[in-house]
N, C-alpha and C positions, 0 to 999 in steps of 0.2 A: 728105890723110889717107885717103878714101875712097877713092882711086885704091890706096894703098900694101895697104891691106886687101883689096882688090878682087884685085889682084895676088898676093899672098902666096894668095888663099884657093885663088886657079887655080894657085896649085901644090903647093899640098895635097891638093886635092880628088883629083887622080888616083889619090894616094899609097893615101890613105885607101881608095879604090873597090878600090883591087889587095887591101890588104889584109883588108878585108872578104870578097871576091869568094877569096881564096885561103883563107879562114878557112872560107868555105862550102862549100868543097870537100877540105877536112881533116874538114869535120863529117861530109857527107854519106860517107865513104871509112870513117869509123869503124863508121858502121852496116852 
């Protein structure tokens, strides 16, 4: 069970980083 969560999170975790990280860079572009 901790393995599958383990798993699942490292393949989220990128997803999430991009979109934050692209989200930061739509903000800073508006000022």
């Amino acid at each position: 069970m901790y393995y599958s969560v383990n798993k699942l999170f490292s393949l989220i975790e990128p997803i999430f980083r991009n979109n934050v990280f692209e989200h930061n860079i739509i903000d800073v572009n508006e000022f």
